[in-house]
C-alpha positions as a Markdown table, in Angstrom:
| # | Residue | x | y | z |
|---|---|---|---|---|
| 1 | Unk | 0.0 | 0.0 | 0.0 |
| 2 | Unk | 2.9 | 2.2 | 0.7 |
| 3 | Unk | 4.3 | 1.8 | -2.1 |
| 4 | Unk | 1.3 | 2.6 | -4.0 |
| 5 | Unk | 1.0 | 6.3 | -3.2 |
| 6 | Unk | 3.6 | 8.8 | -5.0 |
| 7 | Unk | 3.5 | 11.3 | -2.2 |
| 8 | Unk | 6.3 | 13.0 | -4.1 |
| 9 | Unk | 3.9 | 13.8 | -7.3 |
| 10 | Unk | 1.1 | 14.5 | -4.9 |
| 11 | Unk | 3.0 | 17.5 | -2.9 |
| 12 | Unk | 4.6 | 18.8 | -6.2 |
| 13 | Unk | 1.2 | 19.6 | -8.1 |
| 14 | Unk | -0.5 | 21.1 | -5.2 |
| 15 | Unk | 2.3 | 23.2 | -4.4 |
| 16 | Unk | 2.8 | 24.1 | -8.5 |
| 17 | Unk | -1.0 | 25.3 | -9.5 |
| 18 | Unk | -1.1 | 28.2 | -11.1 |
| 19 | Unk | 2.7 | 28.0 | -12.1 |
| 20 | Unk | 5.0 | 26.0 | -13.9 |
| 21 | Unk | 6.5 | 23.1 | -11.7 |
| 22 | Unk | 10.6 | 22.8 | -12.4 |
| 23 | Unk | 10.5 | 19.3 | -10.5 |
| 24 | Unk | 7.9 | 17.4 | -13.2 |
| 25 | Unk | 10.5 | 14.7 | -14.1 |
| 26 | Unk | 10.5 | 11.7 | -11.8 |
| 27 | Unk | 13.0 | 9.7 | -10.5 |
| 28 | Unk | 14.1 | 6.3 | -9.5 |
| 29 | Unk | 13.4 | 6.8 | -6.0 |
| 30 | Unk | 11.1 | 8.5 | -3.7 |
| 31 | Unk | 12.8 | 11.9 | -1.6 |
| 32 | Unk | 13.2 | 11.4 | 2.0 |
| 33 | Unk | 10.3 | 14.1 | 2.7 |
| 34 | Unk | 8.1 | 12.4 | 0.8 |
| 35 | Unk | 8.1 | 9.1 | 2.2 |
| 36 | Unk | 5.1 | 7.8 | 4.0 |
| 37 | Unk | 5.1 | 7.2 | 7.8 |
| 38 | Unk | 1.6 | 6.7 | 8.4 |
| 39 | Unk | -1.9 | 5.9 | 6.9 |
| 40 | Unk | -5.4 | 6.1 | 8.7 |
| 41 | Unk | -8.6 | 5.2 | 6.7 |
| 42 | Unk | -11.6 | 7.4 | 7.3 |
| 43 | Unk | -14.9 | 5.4 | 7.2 |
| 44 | Unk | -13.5 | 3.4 | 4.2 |
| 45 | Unk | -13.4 | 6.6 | 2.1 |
| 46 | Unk | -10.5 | 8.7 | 2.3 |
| 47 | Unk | -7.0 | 8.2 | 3.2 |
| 48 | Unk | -4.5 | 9.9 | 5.3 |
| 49 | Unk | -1.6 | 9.6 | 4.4 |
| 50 | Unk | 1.4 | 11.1 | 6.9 |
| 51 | Unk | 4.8 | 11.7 | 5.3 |
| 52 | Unk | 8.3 | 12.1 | 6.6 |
| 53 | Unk | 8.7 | 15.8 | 5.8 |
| 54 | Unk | 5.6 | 16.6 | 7.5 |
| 55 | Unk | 3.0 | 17.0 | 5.2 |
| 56 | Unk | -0.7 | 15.4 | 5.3 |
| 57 | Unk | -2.4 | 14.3 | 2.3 |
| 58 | Unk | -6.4 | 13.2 | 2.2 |
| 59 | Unk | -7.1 | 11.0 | -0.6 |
| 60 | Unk | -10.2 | 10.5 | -1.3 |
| 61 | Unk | -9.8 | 6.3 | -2.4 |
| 62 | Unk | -13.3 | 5.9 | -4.6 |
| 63 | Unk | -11.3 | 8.0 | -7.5 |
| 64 | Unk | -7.4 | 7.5 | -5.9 |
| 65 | Unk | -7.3 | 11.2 | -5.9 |
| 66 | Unk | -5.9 | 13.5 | -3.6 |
| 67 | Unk | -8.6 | 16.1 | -2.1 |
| 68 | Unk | -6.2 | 18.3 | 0.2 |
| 69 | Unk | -2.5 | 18.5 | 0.6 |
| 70 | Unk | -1.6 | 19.9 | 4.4 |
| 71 | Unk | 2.0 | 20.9 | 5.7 |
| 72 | Unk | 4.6 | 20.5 | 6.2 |
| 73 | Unk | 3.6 | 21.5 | 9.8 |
| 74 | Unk | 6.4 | 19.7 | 11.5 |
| 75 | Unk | 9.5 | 17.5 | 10.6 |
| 76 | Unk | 7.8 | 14.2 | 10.3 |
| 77 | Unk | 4.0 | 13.2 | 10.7 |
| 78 | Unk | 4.3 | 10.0 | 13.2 |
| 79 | Unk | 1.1 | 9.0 | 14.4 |
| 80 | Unk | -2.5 | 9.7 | 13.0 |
| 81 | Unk | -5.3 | 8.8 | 15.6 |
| 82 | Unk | -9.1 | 9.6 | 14.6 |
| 83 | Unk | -11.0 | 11.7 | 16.9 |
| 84 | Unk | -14.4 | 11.8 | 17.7 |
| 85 | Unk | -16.4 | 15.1 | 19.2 |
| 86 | Unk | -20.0 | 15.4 | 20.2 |
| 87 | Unk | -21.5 | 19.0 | 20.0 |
| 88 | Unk | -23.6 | 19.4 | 23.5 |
């Protein structure tokens, strides 16, 4: 599964729209900040996926798509636990 998910691609074309990417040609193997660390599936319908430079993808896994790209907001994303909160 981990091997599945090009976190690299991902994190490049949400951080190129709207201007040309100079990073488009892909290489033999995956950079260190783009590995992935950690997965959690959500109800069966979207994946998170925690990387080693800190970012946090949502992929949503009906269309293998990815719906938001978060981070880097730290140096590696370790641990993904699912919350639930009741409004009173």
């Amino acid at each position: 599964m981990v091997d599945c998910i090009d976190c690299a691609q991902i994190i490049r074309q949400s951080s190129s729209r709207g201007r040309p990417s100079q990073q488009d040609h892909p290489t033999d193997s995956t950079p260190a900040w783009a590995q992935v660390k950690t997965l959690l599936v959500q109800s069966l319908v979207c994946l998170w996926v925690g990387t080693r430079g800190g970012h946090m993808i949502l992929v949503e896994l009906s269309k293998n798509q990815a719906l938001q790209v978060l981070g880097p907001h730290c140096q590696s994303v370790r641990c993904i636990v699912p919350s639930n909160s009741e409004s009173t």
